[in-house]
FIRO-804983 format. One line per field, with one value per residue (C-alpha): residue number from 1; residue in one letter; y, z, x. Coordinates in steps of 0.2 Angstrom, whole numbers, padded with zeros to 4 digits. Layout:
% FIRO-804983
nr = c(NUM  ...)
rest = c(a  ...)
py = c(Y  ...)
pz = c(Z  ...)
px = c(X  ...)
//
This chain:
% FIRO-804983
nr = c(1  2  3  4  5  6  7  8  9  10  11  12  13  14  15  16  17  18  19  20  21  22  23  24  25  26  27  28  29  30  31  32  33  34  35  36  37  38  39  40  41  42  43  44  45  46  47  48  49  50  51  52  53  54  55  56  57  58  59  60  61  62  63  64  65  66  67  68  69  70  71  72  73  74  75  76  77  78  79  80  81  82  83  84  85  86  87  88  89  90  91  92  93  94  95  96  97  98  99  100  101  102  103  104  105  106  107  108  109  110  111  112  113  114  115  116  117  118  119  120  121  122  123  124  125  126  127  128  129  130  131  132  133  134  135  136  137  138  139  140  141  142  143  144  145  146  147  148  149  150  151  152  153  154  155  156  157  158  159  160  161  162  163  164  165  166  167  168  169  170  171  172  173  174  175  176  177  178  179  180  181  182  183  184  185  186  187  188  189  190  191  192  193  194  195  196  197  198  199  200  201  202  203  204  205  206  207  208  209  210  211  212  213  214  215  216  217  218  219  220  221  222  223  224  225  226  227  228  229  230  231  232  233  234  235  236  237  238  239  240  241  242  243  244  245  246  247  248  249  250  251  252  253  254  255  256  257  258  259  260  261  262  263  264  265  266  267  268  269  270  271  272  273  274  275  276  277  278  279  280  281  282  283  284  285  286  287  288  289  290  291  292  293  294  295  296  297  298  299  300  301  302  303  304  305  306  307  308  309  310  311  312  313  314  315  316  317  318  319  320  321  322  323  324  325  326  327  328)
rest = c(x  x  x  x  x  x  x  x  x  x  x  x  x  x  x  x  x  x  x  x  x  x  x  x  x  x  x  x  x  x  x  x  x  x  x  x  x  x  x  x  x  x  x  x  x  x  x  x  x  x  x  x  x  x  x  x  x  x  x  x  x  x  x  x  x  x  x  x  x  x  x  x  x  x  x  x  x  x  x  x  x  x  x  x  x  x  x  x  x  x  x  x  x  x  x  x  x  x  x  x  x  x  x  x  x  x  x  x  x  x  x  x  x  x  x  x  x  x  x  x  x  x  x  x  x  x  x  x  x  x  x  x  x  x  x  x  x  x  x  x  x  x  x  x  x  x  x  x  x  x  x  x  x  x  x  x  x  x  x  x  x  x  x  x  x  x  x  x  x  x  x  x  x  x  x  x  x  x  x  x  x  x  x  x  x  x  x  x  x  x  x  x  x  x  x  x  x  x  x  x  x  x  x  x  x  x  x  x  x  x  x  x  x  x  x  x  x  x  x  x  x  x  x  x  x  x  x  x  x  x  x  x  x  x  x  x  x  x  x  x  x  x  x  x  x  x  x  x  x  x  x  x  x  x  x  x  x  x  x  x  x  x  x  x  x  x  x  x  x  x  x  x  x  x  x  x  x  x  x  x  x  x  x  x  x  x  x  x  x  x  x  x  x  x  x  x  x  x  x  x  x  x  x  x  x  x  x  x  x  x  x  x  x  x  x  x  x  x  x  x  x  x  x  x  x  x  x  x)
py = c(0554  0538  0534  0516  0503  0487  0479  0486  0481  0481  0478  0483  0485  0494  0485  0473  0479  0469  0472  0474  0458  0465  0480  0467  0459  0474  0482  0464  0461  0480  0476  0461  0471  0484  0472  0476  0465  0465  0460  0455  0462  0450  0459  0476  0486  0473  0462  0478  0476  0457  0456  0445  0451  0438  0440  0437  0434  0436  0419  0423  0433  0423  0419  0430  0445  0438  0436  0447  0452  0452  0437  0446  0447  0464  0470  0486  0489  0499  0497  0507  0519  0520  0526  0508  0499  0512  0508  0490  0492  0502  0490  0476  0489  0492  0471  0468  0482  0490  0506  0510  0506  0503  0503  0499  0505  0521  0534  0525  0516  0533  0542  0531  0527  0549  0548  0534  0540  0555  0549  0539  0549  0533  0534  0528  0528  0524  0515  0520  0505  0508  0502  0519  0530  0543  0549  0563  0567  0552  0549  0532  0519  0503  0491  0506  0501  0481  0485  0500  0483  0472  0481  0483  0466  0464  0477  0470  0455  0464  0475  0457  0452  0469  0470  0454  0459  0478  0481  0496  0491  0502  0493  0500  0501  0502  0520  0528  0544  0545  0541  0535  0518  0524  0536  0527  0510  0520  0529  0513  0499  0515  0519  0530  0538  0538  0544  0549  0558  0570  0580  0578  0576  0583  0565  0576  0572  0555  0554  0568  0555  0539  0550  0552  0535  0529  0540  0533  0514  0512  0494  0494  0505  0504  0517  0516  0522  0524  0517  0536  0544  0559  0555  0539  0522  0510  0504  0521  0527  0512  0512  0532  0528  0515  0526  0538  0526  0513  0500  0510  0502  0483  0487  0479  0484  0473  0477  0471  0472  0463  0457  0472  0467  0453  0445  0446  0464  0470  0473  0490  0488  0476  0489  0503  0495  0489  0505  0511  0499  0499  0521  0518  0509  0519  0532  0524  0524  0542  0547  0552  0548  0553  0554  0543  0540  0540  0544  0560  0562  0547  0553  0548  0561  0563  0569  0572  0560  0576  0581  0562  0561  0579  0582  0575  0572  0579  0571  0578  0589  0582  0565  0572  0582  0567  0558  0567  0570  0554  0548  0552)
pz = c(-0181  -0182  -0176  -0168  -0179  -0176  -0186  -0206  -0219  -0237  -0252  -0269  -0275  -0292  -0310  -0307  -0316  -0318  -0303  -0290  -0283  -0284  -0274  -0260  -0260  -0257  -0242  -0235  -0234  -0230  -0214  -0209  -0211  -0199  -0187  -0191  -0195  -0211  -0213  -0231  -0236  -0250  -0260  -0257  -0247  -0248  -0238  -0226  -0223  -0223  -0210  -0224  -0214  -0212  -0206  -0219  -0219  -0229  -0235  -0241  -0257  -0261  -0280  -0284  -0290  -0307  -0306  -0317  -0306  -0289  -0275  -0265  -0276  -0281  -0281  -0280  -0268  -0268  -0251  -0243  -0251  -0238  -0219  -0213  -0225  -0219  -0198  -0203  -0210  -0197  -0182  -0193  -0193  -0175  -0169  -0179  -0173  -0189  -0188  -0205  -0220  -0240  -0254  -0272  -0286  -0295  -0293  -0285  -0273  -0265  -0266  -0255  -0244  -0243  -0238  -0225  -0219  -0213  -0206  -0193  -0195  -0201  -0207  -0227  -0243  -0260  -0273  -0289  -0299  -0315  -0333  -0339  -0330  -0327  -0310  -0306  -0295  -0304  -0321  -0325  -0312  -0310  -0323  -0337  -0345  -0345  -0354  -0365  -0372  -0374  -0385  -0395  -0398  -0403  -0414  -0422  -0425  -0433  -0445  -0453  -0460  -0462  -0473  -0482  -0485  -0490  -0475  -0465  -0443  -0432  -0415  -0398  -0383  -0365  -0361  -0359  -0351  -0353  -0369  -0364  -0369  -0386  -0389  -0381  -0392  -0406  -0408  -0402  -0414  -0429  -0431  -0445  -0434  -0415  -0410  -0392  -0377  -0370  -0390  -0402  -0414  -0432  -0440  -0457  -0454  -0453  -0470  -0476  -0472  -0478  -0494  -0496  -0491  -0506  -0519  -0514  -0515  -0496  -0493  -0475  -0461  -0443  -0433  -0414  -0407  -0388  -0381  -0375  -0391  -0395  -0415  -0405  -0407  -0416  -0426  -0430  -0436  -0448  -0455  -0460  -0469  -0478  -0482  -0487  -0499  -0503  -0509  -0510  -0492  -0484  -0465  -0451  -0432  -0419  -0402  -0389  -0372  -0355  -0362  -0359  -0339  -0341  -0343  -0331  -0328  -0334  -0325  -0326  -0316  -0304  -0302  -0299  -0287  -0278  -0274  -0271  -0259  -0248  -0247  -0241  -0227  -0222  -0226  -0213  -0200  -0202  -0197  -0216  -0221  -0234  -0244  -0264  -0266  -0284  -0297  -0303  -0314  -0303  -0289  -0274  -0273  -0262  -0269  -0256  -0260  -0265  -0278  -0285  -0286  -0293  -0307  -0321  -0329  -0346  -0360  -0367  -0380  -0385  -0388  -0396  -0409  -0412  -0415  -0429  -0436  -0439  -0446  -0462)
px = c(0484  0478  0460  0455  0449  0447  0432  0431  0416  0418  0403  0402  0385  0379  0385  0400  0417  0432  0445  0432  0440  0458  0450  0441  0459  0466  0454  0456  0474  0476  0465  0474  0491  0485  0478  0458  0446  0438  0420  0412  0394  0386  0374  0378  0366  0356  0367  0366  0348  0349  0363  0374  0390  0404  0422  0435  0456  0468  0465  0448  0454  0469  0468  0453  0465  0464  0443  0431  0416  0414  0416  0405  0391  0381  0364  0353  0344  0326  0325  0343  0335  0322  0320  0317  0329  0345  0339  0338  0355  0364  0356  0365  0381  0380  0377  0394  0403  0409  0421  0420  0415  0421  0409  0417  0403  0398  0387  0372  0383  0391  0374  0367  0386  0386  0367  0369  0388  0378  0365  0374  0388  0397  0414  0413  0427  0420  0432  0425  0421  0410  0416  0406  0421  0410  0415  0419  0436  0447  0456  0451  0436  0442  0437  0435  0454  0448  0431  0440  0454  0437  0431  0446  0448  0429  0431  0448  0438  0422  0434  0441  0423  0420  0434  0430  0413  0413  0405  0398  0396  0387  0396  0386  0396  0390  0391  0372  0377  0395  0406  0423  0422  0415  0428  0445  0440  0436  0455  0462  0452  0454  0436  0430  0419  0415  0395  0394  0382  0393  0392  0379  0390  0381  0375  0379  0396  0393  0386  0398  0412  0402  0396  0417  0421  0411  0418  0436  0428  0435  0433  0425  0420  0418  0407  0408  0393  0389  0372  0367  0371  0360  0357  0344  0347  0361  0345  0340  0356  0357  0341  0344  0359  0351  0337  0353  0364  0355  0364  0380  0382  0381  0376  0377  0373  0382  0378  0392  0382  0386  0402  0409  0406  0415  0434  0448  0456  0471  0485  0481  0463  0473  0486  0474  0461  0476  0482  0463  0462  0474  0472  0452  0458  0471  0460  0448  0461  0465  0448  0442  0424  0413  0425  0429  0446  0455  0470  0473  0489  0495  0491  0481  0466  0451  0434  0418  0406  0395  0407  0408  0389  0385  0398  0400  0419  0423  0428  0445  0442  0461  0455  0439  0453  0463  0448  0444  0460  0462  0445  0448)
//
């Protein structure tokens, strides 16, 4: 059963991830098709409190597919989170006439979409889009597979002067409290050793496998190491391998940072944020809110905002076992 809609937001607030613009495109075109009217937010819930709310077309995402970031800018915001900042917010809903909202972020942005959604009792659908892919209820966040191949072709580069060199690199990747960036570019660049959050993995291992490394005179060595990873920082870790070696090893920490934001998605982002757009707006005119909408074993599935924000996804113990199979 289909519930009237005629006027539709859409924002994306939180850390920007490549594909967020395919996922605007996508909510935009998908409102045009059905015959509602879509609404851009500029700043996330910022631009919710600040009334900067304009009507778009179809012709306002034409050529942006391809665009890292986000055409519509993003922020956080301090005050959503307050009593006055959410009434400022839902006047400015209210004096537009929105029927429903799409947010496109992580774990902050549906926090405050579920918080707000019930207040008013506002329909909203979340889009999960976070390079970190750490929410829960969908295989892979848009922008996680763009960041993931990234960092592959950083690494690729890193392991030719590493190579040249004799060199041992410490890369950090984004990934504070989850490790999937860490440990897909790790099996995909063929790092010797992948350090991340979700295990503390035993650092004697590490130098179990450098200590091996040195008797067989390996020529270089690549350790991927997440920016949350238990064993402290990137620095740290290198200096107690110096402390450990000595002069056995030439290290060298590179750190990859907001790059990892950055670049135009792949067609697998586009292709995903597609499909996740044009579900939240039919989603919307099915009545559904509160809900984030994702891919699970291809699949269209929806998880309650509650779920997305308060569990955590697990890393496959598969990819932690292939992992170290192959380190060796």
């Amino acid at each position: 059963m289909n519930h009237s809609k005629e006027r539709i937001g859409v924002l994306t607030s939180g850390g920007d991830a490549p594909g967020m613009n395919a996922a605007i495109r996508a909510v935009v075109r998908s409102c045009v098709y059905y015959g509602i009217t879509p609404f851009g937010i500029a700043q996330g819930y910022e631009g919710l409190i600040n009334n900067d709310i304009f009507q778009m077309d179809a012709g306002s995402v034409k050529h942006i597919i391809h665009q890292g970031g986000t055409i519509l800018k993003s922020a956080r915001s301090l005050e959503f989170k307050t009593e006055e900042g959410m009434q400022k917010a839902w006047k400015n809903v209210q004096e537009h006439g929105l029927d429903g909202l799409v947010v496109i972020g992580g774990d902050g942005t549906f926090k405050g979409a579920m918080e707000f959604g019930e207040k008013f009792s506002f329909p909203i659908i979340g889009i999960p889009g976070t390079i970190d892919n750490d929410i829960y209820g969908t295989d892979f966040t848009v922008g996680f597979d763009t960041a993931v191949n990234t960092v592959v072709e950083a690494v690729d580069k890193i392991r030719d002067t590493a190579t040249s060199h004799n060199r041992l690199f410490f890369i950090e990747v984004m990934g504070r409290d989850a490790g999937f960036i860490a440990m897909y570019s790790g099996i995909g660049a063929g790092a010797e050793e992948v350090l991340i959050p979700e295990k503390d993995r035993d650092v004697e291992r590490l130098y179990e496998s450098l200590e091996q490394t040195s008797q067989r005179k390996k020529s270089s060595r690549l350790v991927i190491v997440a920016e949350g990873d238990k064993n402290g920082s990137v620095y740290d870790l290198e200096r107690e391998v110096k402390q450990r070696f000595g002069d056995r090893y030439e290290t060298k920490v590179t750190i990859l940072g907001h790059v990892q934001r950055g670049g135009r998605p792949s067609c697998t982002d586009r292709v995903l944020a597609s499909r996740l757009g044009v579900t939240s707006v039919e989603a919307l005119r099915d009545g559904k809110g509160g809900f984030m909408v994702g891919v699970r074993n291809r699949k269209i599935r929806f998880t309650d905002f509650d779920n997305a924000t308060k569990r955590n996804p697990e890393m496959d113990q598969e990819l932690m076992r292939v992992a170290d199979i192959i380190s060796i």
